[in-house]
C-alpha positions as a printed NumPy array, in Angstrom:
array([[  0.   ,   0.   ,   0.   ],
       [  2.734,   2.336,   0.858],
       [  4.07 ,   1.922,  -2.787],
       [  0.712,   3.029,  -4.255],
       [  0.65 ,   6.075,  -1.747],
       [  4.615,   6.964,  -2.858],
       [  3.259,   7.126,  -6.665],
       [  0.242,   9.198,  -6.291],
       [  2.064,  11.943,  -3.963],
       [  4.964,  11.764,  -6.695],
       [  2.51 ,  12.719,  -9.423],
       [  0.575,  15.048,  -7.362],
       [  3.945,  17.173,  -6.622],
       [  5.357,  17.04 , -10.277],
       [  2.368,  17.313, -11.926],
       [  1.654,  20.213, -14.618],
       [ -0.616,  22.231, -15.473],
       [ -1.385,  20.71 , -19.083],
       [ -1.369,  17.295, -17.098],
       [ -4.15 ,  18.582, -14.456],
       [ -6.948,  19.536, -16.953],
       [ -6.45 ,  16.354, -18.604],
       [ -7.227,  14.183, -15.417],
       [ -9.999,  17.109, -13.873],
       [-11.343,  16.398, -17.972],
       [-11.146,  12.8  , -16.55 ],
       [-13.542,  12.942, -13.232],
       [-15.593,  15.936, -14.814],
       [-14.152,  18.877, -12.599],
       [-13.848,  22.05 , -14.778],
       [-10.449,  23.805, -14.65 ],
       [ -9.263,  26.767, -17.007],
       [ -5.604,  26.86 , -17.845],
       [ -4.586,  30.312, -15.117],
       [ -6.516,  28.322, -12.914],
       [ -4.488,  24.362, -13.41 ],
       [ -1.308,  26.448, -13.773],
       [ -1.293,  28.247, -10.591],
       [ -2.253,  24.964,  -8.551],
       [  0.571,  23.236, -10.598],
       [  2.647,  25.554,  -9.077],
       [  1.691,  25.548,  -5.529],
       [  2.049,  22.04 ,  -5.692],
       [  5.34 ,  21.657,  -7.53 ],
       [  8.197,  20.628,  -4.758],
       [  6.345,  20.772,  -1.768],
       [  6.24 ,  17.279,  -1.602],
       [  2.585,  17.047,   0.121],
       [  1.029,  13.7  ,   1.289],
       [ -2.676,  13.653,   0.135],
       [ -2.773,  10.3  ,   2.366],
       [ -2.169,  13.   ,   5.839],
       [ -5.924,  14.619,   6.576],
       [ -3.805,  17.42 ,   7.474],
       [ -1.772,  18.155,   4.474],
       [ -4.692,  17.886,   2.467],
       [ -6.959,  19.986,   3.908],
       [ -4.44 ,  22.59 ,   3.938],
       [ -3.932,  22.093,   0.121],
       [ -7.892,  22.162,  -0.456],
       [ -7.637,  25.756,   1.344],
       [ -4.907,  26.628,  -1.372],
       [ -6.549,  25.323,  -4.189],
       [ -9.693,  27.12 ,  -3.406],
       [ -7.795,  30.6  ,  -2.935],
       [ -6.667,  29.619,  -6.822],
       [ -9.366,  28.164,  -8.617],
       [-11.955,  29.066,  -6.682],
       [-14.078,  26.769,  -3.673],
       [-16.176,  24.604,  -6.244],
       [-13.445,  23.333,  -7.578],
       [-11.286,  22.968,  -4.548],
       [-14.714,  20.653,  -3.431],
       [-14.362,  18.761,  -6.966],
       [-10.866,  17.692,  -6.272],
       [-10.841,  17.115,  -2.176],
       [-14.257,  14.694,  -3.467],
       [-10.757,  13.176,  -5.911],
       [ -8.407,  12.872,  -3.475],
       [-11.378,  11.156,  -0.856],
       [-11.591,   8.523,  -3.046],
       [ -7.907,   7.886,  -4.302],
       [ -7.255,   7.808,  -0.496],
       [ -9.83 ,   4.73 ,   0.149],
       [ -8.01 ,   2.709,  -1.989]])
């Protein structure tokens, strides 16, 4: 399990902005590009753990102050479920 928590924090904190809209395309959350490119960039090296209630709360705040609170609901409903694997 720790393995499949390893690769989905890896992604999370490398991820781009081209490479978020595709996967918000993917569970039907709407994200413009300003919006994907300044979360890509909060999240690029800060090496956050999704799996920590903590962490990801505090990164929901964030990605609401960017993209706005209906899609910082979208992806904390993402992250809820990627978590329960």
């Amino acid at each position: 399990m720790k393995i499949f928590e390893n690769i989905i924090n890896h992604k999370i904190n490398t991820i781009t902005a081209e490479e978020l809209i595709k996967y918000a395309n993917q569970f039907n959350i709407t994200v413009n590009r300003q919006q994907a490119k300044k979360i890509a960039e909060y999240l690029r090296g800060k090496n956050i753990n999704i799996f920590d209630d903590g962490q990801r709360a505090t990164l929901i705040r964030e990605i609401a102050k960017a993209a706005g609170p209906q899609i910082a609901r979208d992806v904390n409903k993402l992250f809820t479920e990627l978590v329960k694997q």
